[in-house]
N, C-alpha and C positions, 0 to 999 in steps of 0.2 A: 470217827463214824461219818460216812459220806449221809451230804443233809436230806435226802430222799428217806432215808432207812429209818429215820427217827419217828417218821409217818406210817411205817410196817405195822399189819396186825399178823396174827400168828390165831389164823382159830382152828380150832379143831372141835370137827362135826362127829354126831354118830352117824350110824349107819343110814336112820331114817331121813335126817337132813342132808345129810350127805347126798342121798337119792335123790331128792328134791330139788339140790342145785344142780345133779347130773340134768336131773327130766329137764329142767328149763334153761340147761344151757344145748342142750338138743333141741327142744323146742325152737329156740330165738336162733340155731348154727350159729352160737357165741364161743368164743376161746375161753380158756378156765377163769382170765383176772378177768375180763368184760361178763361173765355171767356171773361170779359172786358182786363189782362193783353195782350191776346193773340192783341185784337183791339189796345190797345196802343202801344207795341212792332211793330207791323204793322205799322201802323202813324210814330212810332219816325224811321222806316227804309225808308219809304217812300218822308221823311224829310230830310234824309241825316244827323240825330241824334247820330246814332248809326254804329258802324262798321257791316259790312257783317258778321264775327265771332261773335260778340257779338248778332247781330240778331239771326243768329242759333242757338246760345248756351239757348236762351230765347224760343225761336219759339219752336226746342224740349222738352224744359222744361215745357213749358206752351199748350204742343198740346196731353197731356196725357189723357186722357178721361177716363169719371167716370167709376168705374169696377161694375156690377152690383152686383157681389160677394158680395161688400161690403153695399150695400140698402139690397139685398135681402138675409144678411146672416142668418142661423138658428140657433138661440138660444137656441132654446131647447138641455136640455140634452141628452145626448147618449148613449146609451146601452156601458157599458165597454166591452161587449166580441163582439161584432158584430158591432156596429156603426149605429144601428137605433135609432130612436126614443124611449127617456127612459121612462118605466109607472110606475116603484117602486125601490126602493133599496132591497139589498137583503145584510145582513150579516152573514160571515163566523164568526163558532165560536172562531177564533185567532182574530177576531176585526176587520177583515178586510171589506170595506165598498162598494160594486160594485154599479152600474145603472144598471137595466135589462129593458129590451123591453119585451113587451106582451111572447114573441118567449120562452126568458130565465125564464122568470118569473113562466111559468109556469113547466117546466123543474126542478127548484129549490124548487116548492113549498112543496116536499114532500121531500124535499133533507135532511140526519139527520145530516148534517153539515152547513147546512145554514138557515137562519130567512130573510122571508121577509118582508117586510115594505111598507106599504100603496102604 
């Protein structure tokens, strides 16, 4: 058993609780482990569990909220000379391999040093 796992809790909510850590993990735009750890660190500070530093040290660790950045990042390729959106390659006749955008693409297409590529 890898030694992370020995630390696992396994809970299981009803419905009303359950709702409860949805609402405040909407509330805080926390991911599912950062808005139940945030609920626990809460409890074990309110228990008198945990040190005041040690709360904090958890509380800001665990109150990071999702970046949408990272849901909503664009995959798609990119034009190597401008940074839009790529629609073909285009290569130079030393080998060298670029991404063009509609912009470059056609700019290049008559170019007698470059070939472009679907």
């Amino acid at each position: 058993m890898k030694e992370f796992q020995q630390h696992k809790f396994l809970i299981c909510l009803d419905s009303p609780l359950y709702l409860a850590v949805v609402k405040f993990q909407a509330e805080h735009e926390l991911g599912r482990s950062y808005a139940a750890l945030r609920i626990f660190i809460e409890g074990l500070k309110s228990l008198n569990l945990i040190s005041q530093e040690l709360y904090e040290y958890y509380r800001r660790k665990y109150s990071e909220p999702l970046k949408p950045d990272f849901i909503l990042e664009d995959k798609r390729v990119k034009c190597d000379f401008c940074g839009q959106p790529a629609v073909a390659r285009a290569v130079h006749e030393s080998g060298v391999v670029k991404h063009v955008c509609s912009r470059h693409l056609a700019e290049l297409q008559g170019h007698p040093k470059w070939r472009v590529e679907g």
